[in-house]
N, C-alpha and C positions, 0 to 999 in steps of 0.2 A: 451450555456453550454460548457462549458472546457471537454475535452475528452483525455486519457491518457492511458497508458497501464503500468503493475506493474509487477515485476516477483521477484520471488525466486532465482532463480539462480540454479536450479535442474540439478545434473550429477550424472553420474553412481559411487557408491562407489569405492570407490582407496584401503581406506588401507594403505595405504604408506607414509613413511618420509620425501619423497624425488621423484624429476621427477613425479612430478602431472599435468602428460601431459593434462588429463579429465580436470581440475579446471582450467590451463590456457587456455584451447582450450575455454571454457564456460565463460570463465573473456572476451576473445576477442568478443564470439558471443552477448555476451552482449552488447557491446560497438557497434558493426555493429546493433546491435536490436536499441540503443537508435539514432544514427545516420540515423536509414532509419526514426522511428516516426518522428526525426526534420524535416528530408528534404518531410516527406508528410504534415506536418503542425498538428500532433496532441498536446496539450497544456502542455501534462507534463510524463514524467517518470519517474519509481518509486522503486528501489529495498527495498525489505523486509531483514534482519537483522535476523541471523540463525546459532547455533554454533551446527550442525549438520552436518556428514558425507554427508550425502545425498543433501546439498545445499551448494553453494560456496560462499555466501556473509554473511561473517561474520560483516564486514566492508563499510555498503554499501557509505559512504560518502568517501572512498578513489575511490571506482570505479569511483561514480557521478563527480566525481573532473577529472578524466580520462574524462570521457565522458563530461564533460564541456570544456576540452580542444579540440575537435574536433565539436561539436555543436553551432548553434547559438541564438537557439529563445525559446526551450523548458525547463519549469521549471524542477527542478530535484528533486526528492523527496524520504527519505527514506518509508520504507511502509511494515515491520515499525522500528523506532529504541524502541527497548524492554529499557525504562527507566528507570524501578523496578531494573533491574540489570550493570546501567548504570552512571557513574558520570555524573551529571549536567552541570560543570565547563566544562568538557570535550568535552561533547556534542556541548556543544554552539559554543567552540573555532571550533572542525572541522566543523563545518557546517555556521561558519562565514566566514568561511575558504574557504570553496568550492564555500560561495556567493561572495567573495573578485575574485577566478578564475573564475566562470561563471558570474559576474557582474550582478548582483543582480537576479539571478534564483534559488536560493537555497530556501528550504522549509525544515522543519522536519514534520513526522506526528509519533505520540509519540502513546505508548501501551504498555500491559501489555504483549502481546506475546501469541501466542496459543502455544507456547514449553516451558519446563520449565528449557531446559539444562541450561540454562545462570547465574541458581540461586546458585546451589552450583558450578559452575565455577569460578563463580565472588567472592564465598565467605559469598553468602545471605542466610535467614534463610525462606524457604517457609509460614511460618505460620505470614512475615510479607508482606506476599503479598502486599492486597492492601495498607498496610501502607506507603513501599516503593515507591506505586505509585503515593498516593497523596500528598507524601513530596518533592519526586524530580521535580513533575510538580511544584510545587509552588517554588522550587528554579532557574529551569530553565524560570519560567515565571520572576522572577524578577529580573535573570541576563540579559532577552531579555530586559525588561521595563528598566535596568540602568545600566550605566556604572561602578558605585560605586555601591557593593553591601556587604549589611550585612543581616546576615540570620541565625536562629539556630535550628537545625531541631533535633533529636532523633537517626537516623540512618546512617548521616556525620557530620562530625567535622564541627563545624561553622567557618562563615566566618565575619570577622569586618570591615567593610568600606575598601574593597579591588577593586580595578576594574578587571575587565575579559579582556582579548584582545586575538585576534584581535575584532573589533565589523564590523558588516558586511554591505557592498555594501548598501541595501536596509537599510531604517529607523531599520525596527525589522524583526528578520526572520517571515517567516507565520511560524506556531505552528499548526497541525492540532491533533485533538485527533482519535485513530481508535477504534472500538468499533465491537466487534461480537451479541450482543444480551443484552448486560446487561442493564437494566433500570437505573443504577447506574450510569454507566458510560456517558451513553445518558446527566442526569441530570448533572453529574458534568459539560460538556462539556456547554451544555446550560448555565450553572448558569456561568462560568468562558468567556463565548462570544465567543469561541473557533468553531471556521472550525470544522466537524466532518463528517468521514469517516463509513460508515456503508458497513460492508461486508457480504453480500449475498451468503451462498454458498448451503443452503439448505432449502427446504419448498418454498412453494411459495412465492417468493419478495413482494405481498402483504400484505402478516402475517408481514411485517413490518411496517406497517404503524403506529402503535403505538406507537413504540419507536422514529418516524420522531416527533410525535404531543408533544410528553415527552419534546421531545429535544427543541422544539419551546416553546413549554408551559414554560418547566424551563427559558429560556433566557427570555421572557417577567414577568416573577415572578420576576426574580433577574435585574429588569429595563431595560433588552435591547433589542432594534430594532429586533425583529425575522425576520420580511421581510428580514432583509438584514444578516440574517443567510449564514452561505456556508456549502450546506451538498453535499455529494460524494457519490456514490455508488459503490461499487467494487464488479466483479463476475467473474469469469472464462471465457473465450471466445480462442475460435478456429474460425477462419473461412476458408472455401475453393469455389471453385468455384462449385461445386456441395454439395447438402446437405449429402446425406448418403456417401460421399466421404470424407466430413468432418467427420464424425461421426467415422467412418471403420478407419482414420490416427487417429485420439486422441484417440480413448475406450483404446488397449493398454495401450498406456500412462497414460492415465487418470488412468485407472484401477488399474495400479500397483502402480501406487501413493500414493490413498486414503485407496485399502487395506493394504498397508505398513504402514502409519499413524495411520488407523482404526484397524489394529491390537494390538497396540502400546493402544488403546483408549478402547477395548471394544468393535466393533465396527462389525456387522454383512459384510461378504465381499459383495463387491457391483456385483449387475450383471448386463446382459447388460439390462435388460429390467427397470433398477431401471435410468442405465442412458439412456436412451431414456423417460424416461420420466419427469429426469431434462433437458431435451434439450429440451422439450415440450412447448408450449405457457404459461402453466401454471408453470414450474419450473423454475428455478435462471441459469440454465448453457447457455451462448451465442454458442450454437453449429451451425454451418451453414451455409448460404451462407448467403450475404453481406445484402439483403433485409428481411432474417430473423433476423438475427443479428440488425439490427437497428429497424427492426418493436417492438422488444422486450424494446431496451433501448427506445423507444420514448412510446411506453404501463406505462414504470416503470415511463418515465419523467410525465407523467401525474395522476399518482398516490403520486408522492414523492417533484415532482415540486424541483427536486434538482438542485445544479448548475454547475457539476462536475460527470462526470464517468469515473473509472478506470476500463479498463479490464485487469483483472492477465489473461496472457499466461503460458501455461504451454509445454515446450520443450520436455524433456526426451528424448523417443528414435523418436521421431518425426524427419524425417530431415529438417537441419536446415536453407535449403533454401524452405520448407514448410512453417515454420513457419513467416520466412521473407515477405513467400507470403502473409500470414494469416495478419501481421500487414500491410503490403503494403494494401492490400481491405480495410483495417478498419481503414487509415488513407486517401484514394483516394475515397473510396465507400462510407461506411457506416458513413465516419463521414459530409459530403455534404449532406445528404440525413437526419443527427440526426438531423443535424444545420437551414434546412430548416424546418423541422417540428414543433424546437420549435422554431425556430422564435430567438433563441441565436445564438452570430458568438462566 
């Protein structure tokens, strides 16, 4: 099982025009984050895509393309690039791009985004949500399948027997789909044979297992191999070397995170007894030391039988040679200990 870690890119608000000390100090930490997973041997890295004060990668294929210059083995992946408000053409070219500099390690994983700054940013019309998402997938699928491509969609100007360039390192980039909960989306991903990423951030990771069975089910309705599906699971994870030591460095962080967001949502503020009990055997949060943290992801592998986990870290005001320790355990500890149990390297 491929084992990874995904991050935002979360700093303290700026404010400012100019001298965005916070956002380059957090562009570097990133780049030391992707550089220690290579060198403990974890499979893949991943930033998320955010045009938000409070996260720094708006752009996460210009970072990956930094971090591919100092890297040597790990795939690099966005997580996610929001495609609804995204050109196709574009997409493709920089992430052909980043697989031309990392030699053939590039990957997209496409979404609709749990933010919606990006819609009237770009200039899109909310009410065509999912519309925009299931037109650019189908033009970025057939710019990855051909070099000449013609295409006419509703919401871009068509395109008539034009080729894309540059085209990338590997055959096609991977294309993975990311999905929070929607039965919808499950199915699209299924029916089109597509990798899909399922993000776990709340209820018990076993109230998922229905949308793992959708997703299968769809692919063998629409004629394809399920066994040789690629599903991923993504969840939050901290580790340290004591349990309530981990718990006591992230609540903070954590805290202020979800009720900033969950304000923003409707969203009751979290307390600590809400998170102690997603750090629990039975909730989605990886909090803890190195043998709890893997007895959980190797509990969900035998429930989900997936072939892929990402853990999103979350920094904030955690320090940041904490959290380097946190990926160091889960790229030295917990993933030797994931890989023996299910018998995946």
């Amino acid at each position: 099982m491929e084992l990874g870690i995904s991050t935002f890119g979360e700093i303290p608000i700026e404010h400012i025009s100019g001298n965005a000390v916070n956002s380059q100090m957090r562009i570097e930490e990133l780049i030391k984050e992707a550089v220690l997973a290579d060198e403990t041997g974890l499979d893949v890295f991943a930033l998320g895509e955010h045009h938000r004060p409070d996260f720094v990668v708006s752009a996460p294929e210009v970072i990956l393309a930094a971090i591919a210059a100092v890297t040597k083995h790990i795939k690099l992946s966005s997580a996610v690039t929001v495609l609804s408000s995204a050109d196709p053409v574009r997409v493709f070219q920089n992430f052909a791009t980043l697989d031309l500099i990392s030699k053939g390690r590039a990957e997209i994983m496409a979404g609709r985004g749990s933010f919606i700054e990006s819609f009237p940013l770009f200039g899109y019309d909310l009410n065509d949500y999912d519309d925009l998402f299931t037109e650019k997938l189908d033009l970025l699928m057939n710019i990855n399948n051909s070099e000449m491509v013609s295409w006419k969609g509703m919401h871009r100007a068509p395109i008539q027997q034009l080729g894309v360039y540059p085209r990338p390192y590997q055959q096609k980039l991977p294309i993975w789909l990311a999905v929070g909960g929607t039965p919808a989306s499950v199915v699209r991903a299924g029916t089109l044979n597509l990798p899909l990423t399922i993000a776990i951030l709340g209820g018990n990771p076993a109230q998922f297992l229905p949308l793992v069975e959708l997703y299968r089910k769809s692919a063998a309705k629409a004629g394809h191999d399920a066994s040789q599906l690629q599903l991923a699971i993504n969840q939050h994870m901290y580790i340290a070397d004591d349990s309530q030591q981990a718990a006591d460095e992230l609540w903070p962080s954590y805290s202020r995170m979800m009720n900033r967001i969950g304000k923003e949502r409707g969203w009751s503020p979290m307390t600590r007894a809400q998170f102690e009990y997603l750090r629990s055997p039975a909730g989605p949060l990886l909090v803890g030391t190195p043998q709890e943290v893997a007895d959980k992801i190797i509990a969900e592998h035998k429930i989900f039988n997936n072939t892929r986990f990402v853990s999103q870290t979350i920094v904030a005001d955690v320090p940041h040679e904490k959290s380097l320790h946190s990926i160091e355990l889960f790229g030295k500890v917990v993933a030797p200990l994931v890989r023996e149990a299910t018998g995946k390297k």
